[in-house]
N, CA, C and O atoms as CSV, one atom per row, in Angstrom:
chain,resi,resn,atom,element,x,y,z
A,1,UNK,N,N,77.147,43.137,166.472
A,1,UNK,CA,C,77.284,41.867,167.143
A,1,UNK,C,C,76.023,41.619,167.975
A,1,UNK,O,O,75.286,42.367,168.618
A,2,UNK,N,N,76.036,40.334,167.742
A,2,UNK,CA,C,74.300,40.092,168.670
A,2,UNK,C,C,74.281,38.714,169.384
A,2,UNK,O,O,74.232,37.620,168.820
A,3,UNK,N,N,74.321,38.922,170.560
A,3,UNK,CA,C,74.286,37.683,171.623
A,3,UNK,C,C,73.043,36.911,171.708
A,3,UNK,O,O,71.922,37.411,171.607
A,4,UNK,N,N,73.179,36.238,171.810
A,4,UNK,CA,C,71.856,35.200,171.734
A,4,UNK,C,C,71.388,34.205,172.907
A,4,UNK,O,O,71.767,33.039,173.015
A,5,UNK,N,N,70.685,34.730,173.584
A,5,UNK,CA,C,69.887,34.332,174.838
A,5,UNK,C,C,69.452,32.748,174.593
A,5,UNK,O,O,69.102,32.227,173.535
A,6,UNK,N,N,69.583,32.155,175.897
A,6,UNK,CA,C,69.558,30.591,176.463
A,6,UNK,C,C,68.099,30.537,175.525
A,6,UNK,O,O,68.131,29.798,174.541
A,7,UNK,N,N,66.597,31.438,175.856
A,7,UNK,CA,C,65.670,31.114,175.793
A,7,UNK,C,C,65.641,31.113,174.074
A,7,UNK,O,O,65.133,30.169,173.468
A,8,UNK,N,N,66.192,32.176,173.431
A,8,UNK,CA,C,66.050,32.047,172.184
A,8,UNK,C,C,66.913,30.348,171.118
A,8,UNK,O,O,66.548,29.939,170.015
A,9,UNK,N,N,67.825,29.887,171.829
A,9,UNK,CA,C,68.627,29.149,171.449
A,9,UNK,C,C,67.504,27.730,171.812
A,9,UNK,O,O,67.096,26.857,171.046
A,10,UNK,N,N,67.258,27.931,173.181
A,10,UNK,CA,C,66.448,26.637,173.568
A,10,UNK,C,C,65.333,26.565,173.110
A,10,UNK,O,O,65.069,25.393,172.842
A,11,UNK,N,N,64.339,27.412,172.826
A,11,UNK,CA,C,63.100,27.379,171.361
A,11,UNK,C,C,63.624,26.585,170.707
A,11,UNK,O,O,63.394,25.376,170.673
A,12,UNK,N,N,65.000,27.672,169.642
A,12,UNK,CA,C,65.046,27.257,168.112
A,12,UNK,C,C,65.666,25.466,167.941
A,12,UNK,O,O,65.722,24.847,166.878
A,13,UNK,N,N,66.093,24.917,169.385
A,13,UNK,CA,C,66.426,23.340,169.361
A,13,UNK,C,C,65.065,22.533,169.430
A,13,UNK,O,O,64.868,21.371,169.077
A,14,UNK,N,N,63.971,23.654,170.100
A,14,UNK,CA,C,62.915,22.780,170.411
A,14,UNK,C,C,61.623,22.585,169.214
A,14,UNK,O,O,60.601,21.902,169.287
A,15,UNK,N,N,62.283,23.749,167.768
A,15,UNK,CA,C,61.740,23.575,167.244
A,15,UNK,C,C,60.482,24.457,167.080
A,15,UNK,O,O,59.745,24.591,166.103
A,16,UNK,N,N,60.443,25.014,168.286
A,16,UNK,CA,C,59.224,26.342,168.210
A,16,UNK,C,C,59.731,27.446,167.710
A,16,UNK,O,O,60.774,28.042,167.978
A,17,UNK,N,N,58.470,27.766,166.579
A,17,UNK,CA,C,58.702,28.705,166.094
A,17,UNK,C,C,58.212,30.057,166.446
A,17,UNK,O,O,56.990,30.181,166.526
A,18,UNK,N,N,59.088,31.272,166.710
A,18,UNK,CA,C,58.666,32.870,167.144
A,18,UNK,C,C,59.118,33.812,166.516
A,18,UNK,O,O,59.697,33.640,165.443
A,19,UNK,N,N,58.989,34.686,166.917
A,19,UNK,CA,C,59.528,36.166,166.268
A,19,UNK,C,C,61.306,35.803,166.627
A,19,UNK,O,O,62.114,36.084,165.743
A,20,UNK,N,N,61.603,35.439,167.398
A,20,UNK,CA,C,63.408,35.006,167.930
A,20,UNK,C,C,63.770,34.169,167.196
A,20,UNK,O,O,64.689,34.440,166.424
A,21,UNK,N,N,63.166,32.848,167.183
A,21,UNK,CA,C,63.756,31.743,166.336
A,21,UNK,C,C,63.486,32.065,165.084
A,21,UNK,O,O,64.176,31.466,164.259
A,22,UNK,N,N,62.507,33.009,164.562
A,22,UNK,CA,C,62.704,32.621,162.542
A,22,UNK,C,C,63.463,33.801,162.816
A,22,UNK,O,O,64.410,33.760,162.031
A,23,UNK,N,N,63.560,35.014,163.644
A,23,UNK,CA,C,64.768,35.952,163.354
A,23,UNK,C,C,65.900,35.393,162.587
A,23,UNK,O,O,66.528,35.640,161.557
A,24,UNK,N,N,65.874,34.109,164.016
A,24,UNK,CA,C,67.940,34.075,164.404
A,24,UNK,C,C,68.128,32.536,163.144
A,24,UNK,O,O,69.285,32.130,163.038
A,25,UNK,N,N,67.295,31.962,162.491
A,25,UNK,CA,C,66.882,31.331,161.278
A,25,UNK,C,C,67.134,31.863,159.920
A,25,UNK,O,O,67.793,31.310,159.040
A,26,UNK,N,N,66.543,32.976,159.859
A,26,UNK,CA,C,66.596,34.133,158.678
A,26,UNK,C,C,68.142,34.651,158.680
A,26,UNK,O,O,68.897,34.697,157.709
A,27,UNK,N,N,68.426,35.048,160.089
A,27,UNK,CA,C,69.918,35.988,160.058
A,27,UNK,C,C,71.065,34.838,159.782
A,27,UNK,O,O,71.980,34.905,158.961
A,28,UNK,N,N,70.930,34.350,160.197
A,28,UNK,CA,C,72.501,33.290,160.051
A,28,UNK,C,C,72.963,33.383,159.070
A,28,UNK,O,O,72.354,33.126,158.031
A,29,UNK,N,N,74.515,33.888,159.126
A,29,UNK,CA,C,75.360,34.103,158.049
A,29,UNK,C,C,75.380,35.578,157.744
A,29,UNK,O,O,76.385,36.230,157.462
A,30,UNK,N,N,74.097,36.037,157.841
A,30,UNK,CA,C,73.937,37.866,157.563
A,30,UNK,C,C,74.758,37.952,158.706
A,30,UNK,O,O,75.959,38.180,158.563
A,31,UNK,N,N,74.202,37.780,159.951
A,31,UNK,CA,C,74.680,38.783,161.070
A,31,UNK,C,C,75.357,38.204,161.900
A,31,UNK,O,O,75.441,36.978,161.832
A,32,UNK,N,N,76.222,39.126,163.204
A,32,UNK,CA,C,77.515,38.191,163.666
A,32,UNK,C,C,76.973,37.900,164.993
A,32,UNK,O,O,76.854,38.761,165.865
A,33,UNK,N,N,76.627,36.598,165.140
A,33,UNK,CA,C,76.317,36.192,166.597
A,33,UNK,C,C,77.018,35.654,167.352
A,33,UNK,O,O,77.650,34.665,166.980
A,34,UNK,N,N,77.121,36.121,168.604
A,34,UNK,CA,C,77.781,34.839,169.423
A,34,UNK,C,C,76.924,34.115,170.199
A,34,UNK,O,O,75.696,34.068,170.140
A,35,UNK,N,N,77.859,33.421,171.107
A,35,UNK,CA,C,77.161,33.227,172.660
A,35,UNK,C,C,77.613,33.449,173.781
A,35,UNK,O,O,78.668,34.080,173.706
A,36,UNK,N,N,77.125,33.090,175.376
A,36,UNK,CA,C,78.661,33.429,176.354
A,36,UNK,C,C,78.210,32.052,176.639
A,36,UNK,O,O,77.229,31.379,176.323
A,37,UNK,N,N,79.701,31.798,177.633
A,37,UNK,CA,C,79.757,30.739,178.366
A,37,UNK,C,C,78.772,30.219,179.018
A,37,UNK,O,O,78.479,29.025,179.060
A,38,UNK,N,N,78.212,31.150,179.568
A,38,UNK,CA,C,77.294,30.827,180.615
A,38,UNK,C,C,75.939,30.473,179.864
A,38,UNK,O,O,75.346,29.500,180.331
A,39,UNK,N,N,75.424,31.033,178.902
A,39,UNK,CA,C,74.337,30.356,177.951
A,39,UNK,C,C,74.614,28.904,177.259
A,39,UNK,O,O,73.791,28.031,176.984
A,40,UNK,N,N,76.230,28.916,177.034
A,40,UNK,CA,C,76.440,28.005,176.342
A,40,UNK,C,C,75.874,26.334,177.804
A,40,UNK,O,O,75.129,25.354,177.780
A,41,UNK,N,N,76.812,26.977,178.775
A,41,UNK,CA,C,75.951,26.018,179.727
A,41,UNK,C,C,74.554,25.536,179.816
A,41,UNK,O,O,74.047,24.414,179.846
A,42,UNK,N,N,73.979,27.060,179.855
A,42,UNK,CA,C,71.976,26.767,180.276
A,42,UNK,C,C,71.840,26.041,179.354
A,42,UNK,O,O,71.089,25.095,179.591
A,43,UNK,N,N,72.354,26.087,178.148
A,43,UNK,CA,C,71.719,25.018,176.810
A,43,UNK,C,C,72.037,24.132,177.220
A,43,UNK,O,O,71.068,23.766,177.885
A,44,UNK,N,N,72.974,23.252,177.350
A,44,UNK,CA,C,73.732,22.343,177.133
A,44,UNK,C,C,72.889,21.028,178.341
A,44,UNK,O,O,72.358,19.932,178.164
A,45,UNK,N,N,73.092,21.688,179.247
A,45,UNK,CA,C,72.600,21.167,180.808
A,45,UNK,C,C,71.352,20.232,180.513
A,45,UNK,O,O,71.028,19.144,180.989
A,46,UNK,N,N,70.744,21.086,179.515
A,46,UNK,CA,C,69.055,20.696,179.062
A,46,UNK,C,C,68.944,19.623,178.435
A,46,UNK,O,O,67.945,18.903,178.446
A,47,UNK,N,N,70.486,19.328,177.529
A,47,UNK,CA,C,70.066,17.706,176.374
A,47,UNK,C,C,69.617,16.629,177.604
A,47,UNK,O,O,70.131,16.806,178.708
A,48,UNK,N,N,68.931,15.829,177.472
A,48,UNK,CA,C,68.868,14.355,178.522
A,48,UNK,C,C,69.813,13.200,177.831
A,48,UNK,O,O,70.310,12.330,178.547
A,49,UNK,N,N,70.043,13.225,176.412
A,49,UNK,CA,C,70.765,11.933,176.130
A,49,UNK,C,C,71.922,12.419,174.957
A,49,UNK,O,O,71.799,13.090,173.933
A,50,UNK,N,N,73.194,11.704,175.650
A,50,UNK,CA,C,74.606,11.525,175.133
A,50,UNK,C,C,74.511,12.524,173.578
A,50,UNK,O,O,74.857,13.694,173.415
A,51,UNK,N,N,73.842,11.441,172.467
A,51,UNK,CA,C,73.615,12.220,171.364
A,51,UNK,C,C,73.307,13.205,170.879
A,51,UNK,O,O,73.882,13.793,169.962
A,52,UNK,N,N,71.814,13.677,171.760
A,52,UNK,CA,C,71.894,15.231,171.761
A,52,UNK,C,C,72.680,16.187,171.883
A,52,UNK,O,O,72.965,17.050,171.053
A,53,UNK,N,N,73.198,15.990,173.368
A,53,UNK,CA,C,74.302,16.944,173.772
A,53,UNK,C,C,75.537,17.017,173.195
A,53,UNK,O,O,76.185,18.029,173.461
A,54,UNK,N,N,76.132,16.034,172.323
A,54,UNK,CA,C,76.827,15.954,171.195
A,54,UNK,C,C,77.039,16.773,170.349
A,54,UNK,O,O,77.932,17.620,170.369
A,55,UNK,N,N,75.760,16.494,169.031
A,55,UNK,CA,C,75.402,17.522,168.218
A,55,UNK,C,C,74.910,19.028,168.417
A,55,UNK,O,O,74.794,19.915,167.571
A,56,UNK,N,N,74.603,19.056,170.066
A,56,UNK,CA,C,74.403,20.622,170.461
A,56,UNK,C,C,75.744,21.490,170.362
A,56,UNK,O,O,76.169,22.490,169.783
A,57,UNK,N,N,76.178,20.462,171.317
A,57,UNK,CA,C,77.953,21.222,171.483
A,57,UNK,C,C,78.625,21.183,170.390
A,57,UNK,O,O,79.502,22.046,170.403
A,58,UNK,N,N,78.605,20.390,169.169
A,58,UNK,CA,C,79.019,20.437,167.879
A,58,UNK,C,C,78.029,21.891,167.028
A,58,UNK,O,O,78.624,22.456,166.109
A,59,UNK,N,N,76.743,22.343,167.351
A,59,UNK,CA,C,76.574,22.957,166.364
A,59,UNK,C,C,76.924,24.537,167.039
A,59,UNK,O,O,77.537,25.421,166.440
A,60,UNK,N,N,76.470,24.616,168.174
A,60,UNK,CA,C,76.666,26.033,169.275
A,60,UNK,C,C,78.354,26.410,168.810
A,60,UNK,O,O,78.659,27.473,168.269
A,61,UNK,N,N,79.282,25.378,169.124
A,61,UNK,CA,C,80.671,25.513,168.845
A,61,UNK,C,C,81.050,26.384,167.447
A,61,UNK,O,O,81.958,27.214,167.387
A,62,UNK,N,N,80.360,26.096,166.594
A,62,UNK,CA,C,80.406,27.241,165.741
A,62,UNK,C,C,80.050,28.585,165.700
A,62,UNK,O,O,80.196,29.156,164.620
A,63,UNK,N,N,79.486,29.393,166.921
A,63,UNK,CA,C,79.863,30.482,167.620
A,63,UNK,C,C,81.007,30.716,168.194
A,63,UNK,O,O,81.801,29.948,168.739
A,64,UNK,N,N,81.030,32.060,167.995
A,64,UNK,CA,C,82.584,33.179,168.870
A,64,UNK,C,C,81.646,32.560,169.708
A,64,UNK,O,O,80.465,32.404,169.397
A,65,UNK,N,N,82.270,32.124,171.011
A,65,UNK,CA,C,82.066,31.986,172.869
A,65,UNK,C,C,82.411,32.992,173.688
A,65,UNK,O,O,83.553,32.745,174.073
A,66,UNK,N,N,82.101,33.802,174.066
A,66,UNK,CA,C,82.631,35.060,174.766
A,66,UNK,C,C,82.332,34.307,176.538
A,66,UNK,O,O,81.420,33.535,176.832
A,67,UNK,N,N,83.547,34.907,177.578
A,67,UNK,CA,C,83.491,34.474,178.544
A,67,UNK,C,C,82.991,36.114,179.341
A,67,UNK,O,O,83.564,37.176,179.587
A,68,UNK,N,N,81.496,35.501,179.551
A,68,UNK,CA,C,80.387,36.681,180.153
A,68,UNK,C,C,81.008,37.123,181.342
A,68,UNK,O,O,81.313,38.297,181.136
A,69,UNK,N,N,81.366,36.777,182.525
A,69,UNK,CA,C,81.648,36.959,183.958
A,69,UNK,C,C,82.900,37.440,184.082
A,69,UNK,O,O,83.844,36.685,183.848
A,70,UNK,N,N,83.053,38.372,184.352
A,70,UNK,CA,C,84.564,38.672,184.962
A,70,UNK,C,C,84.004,39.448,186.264
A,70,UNK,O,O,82.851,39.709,186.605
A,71,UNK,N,N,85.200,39.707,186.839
A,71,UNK,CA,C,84.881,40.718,188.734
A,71,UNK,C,C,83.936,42.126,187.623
A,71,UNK,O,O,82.707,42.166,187.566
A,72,UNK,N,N,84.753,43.012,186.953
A,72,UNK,CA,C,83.860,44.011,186.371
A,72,UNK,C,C,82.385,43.481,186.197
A,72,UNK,O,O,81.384,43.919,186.765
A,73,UNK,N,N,82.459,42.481,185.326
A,73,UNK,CA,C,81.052,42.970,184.881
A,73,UNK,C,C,80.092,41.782,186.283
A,73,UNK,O,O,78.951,41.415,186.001
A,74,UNK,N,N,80.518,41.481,187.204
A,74,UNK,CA,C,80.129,40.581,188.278
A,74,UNK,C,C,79.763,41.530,188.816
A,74,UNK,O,O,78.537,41.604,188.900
A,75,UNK,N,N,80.362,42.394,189.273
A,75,UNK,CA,C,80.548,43.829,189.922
A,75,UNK,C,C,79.118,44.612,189.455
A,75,UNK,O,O,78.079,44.719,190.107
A,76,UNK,N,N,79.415,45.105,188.145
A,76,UNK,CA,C,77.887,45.685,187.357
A,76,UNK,C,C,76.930,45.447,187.342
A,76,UNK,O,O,75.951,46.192,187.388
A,77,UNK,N,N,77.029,43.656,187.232
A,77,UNK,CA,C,75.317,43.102,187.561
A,77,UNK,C,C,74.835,43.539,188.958
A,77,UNK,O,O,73.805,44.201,189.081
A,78,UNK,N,N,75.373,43.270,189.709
A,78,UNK,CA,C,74.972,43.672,190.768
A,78,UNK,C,C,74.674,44.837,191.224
A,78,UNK,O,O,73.855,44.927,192.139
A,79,UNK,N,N,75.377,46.148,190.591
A,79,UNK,CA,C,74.957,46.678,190.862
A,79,UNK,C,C,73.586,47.354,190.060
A,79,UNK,O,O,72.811,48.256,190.376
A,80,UNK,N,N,73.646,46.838,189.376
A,80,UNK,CA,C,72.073,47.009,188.456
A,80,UNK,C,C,70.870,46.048,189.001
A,80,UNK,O,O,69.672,46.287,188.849
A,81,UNK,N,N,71.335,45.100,189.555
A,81,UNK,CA,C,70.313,44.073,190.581
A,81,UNK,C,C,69.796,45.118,191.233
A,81,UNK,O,O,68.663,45.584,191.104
A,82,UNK,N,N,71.091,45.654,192.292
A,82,UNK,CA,C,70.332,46.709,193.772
A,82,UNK,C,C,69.579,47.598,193.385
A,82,UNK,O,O,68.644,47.996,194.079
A,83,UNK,N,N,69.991,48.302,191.616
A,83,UNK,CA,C,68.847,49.010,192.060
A,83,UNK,C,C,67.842,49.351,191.145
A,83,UNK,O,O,67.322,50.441,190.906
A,84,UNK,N,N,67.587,47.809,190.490
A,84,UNK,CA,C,66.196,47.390,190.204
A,84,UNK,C,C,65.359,46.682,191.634
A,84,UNK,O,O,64.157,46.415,191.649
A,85,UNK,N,N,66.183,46.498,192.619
A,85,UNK,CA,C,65.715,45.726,193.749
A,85,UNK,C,C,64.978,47.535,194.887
A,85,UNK,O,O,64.119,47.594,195.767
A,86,UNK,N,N,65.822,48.619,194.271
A,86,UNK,CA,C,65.895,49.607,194.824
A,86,UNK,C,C,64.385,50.662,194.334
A,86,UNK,O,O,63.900,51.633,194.914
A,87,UNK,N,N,64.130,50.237,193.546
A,87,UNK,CA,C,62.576,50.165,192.820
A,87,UNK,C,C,61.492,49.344,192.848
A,87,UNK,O,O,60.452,49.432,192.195
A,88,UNK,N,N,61.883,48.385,193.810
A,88,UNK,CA,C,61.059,47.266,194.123
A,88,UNK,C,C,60.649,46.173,192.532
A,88,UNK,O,O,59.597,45.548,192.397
A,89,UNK,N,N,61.672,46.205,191.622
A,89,UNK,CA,C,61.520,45.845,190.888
A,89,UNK,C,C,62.184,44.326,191.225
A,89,UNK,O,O,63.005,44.555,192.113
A,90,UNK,N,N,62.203,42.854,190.915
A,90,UNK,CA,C,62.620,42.106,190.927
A,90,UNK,C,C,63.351,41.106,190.006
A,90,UNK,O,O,62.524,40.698,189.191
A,91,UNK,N,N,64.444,40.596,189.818
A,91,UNK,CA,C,64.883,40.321,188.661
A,91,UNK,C,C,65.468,38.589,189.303
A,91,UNK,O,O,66.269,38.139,190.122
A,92,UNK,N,N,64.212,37.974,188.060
A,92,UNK,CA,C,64.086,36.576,188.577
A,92,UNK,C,C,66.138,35.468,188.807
A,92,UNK,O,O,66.719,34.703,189.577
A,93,UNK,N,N,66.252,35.896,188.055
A,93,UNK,CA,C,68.038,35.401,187.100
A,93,UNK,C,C,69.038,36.339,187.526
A,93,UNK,O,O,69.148,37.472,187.059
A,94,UNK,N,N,70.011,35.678,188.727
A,94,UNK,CA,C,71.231,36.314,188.746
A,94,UNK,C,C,72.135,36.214,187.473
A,94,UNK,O,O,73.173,36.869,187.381
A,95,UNK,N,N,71.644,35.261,186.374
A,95,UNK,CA,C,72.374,35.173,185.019
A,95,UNK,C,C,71.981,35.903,184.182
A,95,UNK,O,O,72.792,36.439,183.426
A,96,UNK,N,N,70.755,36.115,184.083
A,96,UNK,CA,C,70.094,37.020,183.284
A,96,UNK,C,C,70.743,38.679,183.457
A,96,UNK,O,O,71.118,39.382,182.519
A,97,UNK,N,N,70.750,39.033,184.829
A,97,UNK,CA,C,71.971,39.981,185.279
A,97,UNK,C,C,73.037,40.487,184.756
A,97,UNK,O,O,73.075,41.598,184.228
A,98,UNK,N,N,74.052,39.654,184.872
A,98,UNK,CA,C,75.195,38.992,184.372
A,98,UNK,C,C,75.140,39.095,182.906
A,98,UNK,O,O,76.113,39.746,182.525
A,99,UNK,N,N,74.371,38.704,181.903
A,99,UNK,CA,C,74.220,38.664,180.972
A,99,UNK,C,C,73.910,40.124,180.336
A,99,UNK,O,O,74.692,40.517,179.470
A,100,UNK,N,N,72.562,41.149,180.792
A,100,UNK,CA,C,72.202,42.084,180.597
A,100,UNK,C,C,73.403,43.078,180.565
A,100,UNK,O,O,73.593,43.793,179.582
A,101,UNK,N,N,74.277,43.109,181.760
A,101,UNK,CA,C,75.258,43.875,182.306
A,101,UNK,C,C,76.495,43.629,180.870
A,101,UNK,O,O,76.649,44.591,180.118
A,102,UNK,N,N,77.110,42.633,180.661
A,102,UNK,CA,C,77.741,41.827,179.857
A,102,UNK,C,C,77.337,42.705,178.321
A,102,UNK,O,O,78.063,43.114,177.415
A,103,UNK,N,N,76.071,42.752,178.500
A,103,UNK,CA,C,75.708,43.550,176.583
A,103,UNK,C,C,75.636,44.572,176.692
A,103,UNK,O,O,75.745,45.284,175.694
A,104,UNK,N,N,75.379,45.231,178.205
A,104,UNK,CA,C,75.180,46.915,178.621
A,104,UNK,C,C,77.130,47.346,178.133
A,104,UNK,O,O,77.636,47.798,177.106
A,105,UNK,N,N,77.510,47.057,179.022
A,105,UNK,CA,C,79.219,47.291,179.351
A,105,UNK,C,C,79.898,47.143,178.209
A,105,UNK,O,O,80.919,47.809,178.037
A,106,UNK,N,N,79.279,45.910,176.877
A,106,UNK,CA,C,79.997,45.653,175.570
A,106,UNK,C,C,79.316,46.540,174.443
A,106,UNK,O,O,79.751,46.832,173.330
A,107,UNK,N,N,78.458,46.786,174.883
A,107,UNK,CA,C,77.680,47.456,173.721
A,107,UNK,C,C,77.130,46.817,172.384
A,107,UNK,O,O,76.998,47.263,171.244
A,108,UNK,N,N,76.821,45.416,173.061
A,108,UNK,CA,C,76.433,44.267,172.781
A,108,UNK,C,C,74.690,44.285,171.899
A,108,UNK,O,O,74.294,45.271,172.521
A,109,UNK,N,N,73.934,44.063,171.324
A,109,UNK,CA,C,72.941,43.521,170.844
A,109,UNK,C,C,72.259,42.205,171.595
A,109,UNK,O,O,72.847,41.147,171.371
A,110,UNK,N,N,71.353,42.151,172.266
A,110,UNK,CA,C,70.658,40.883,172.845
A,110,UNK,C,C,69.580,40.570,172.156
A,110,UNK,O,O,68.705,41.430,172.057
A,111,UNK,N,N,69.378,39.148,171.465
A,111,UNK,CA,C,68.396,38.564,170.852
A,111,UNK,C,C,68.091,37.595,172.251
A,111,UNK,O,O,68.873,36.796,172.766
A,112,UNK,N,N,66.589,37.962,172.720
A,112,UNK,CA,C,65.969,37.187,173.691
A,112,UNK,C,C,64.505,36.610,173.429
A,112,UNK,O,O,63.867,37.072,172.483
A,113,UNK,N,N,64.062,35.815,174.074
A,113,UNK,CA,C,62.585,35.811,174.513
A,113,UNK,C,C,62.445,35.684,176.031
A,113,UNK,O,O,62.373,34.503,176.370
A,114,UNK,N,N,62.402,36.324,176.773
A,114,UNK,CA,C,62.830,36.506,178.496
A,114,UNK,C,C,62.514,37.619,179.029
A,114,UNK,O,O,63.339,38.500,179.270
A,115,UNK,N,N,61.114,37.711,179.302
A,115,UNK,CA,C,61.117,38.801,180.019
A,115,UNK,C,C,61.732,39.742,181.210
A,115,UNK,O,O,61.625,40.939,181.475
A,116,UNK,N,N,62.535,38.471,181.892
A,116,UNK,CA,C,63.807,39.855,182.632
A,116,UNK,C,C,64.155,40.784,181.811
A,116,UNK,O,O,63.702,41.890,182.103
A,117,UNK,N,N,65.047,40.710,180.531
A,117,UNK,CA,C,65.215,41.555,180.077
A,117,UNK,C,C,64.918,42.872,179.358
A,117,UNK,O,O,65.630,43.710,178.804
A,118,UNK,N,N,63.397,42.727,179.603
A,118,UNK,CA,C,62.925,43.922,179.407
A,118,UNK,C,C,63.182,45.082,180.268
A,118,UNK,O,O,63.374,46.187,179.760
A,119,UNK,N,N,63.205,44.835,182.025
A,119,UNK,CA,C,63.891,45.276,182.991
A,119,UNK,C,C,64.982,46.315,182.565
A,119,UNK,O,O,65.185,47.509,182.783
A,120,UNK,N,N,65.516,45.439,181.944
A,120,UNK,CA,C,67.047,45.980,181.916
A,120,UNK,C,C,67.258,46.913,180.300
A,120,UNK,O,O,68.274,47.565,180.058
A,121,UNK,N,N,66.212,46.803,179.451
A,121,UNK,CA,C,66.139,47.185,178.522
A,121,UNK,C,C,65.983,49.129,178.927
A,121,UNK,O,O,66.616,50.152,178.666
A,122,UNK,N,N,64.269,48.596,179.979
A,122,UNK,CA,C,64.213,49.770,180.340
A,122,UNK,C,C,64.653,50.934,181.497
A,122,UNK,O,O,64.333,52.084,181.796
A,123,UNK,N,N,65.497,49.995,181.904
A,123,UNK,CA,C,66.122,51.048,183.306
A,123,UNK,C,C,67.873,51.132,183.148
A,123,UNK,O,O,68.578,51.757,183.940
A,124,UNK,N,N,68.429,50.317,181.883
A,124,UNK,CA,C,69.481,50.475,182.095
A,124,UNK,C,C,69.901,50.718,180.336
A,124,UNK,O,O,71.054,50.724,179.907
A,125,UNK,N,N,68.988,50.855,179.731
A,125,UNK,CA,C,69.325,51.093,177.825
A,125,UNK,C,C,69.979,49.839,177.254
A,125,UNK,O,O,70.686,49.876,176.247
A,126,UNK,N,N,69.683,48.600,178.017
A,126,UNK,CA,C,70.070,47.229,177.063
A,126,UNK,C,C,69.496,47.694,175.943
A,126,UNK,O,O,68.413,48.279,175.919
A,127,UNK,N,N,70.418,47.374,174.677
A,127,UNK,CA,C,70.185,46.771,173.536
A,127,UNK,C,C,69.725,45.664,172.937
A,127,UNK,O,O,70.518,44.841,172.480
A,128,UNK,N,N,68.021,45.450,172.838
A,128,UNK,CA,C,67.807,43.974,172.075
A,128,UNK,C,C,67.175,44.358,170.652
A,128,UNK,O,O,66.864,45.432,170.136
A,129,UNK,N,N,67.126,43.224,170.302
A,129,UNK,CA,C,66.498,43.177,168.478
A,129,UNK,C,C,64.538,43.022,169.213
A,129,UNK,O,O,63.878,42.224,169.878
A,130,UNK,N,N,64.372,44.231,168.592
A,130,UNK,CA,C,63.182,44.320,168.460
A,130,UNK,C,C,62.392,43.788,167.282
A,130,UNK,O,O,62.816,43.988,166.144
A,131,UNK,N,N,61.070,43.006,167.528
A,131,UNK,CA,C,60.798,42.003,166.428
A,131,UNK,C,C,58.933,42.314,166.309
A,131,UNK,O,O,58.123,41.422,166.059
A,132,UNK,N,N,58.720,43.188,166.457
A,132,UNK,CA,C,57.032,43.538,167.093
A,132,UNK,C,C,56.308,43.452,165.573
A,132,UNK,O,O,55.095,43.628,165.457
């Protein structure tokens, strides 16, 4: 299973092409993606007009929606915040958090382009699709 990050989703609407978007282009249908709630938001927020946001929420909707946040994994981000904060490391996205924690705790797959998550790749063994 492989979750799919705001930044990778908001490219592949914008049409730019990367190592994420022809991934998650190529995989569709091979592999099982979802999204969470909370990405499904960051996308969504972004259309400016009626129609867009329409056909976004019509095509995203054809993802499993997983609801990212509960007290546990609210709980986890944070504590993986303190102590990347505890390394003087800084982690721009309390969602990005949330999210990292969310694929740590599920044993989840993260398709990103976001460098927070490298953070979390390397201090906490997130799982992302490596594309080098």
């Amino acid at each position: 299973m492989i979750l799919i990050d705001s930044s990778t989703i908001i490219d592949f609407f914008n049409g730019i092409e990367n190592r994420q978007t022809s991934y998650l282009n190529d995989a569709l249908g091979r592999e099982n993606f979802i999204i969470g709630d909370i990405i499904l938001a960051e996308v969504l927020q972004g259309f400016r007009t009626k129609n867009d946001f329409i056909k976004a929420k019509e095509l995203l909707s054809d993802f499993p929606i997983y609801n990212l946040c509960g007290k546990e994994i609210a709980v986890k981000s944070t504590k993986n915040f303190r102590t990347l904060r505890e390394k003087g490391i800084t982690c721009r996205k309390t969602i990005d958090s949330i999210i990292a924690a969310f694929c740590i705790e599920n044993e989840i797959t993260l398709l990103h382009n976001d460098k927070d998550f490298i953070l979390f790749e390397t201090e906490f063994n997130l799982r992302v699709i490596h594309l080098d």
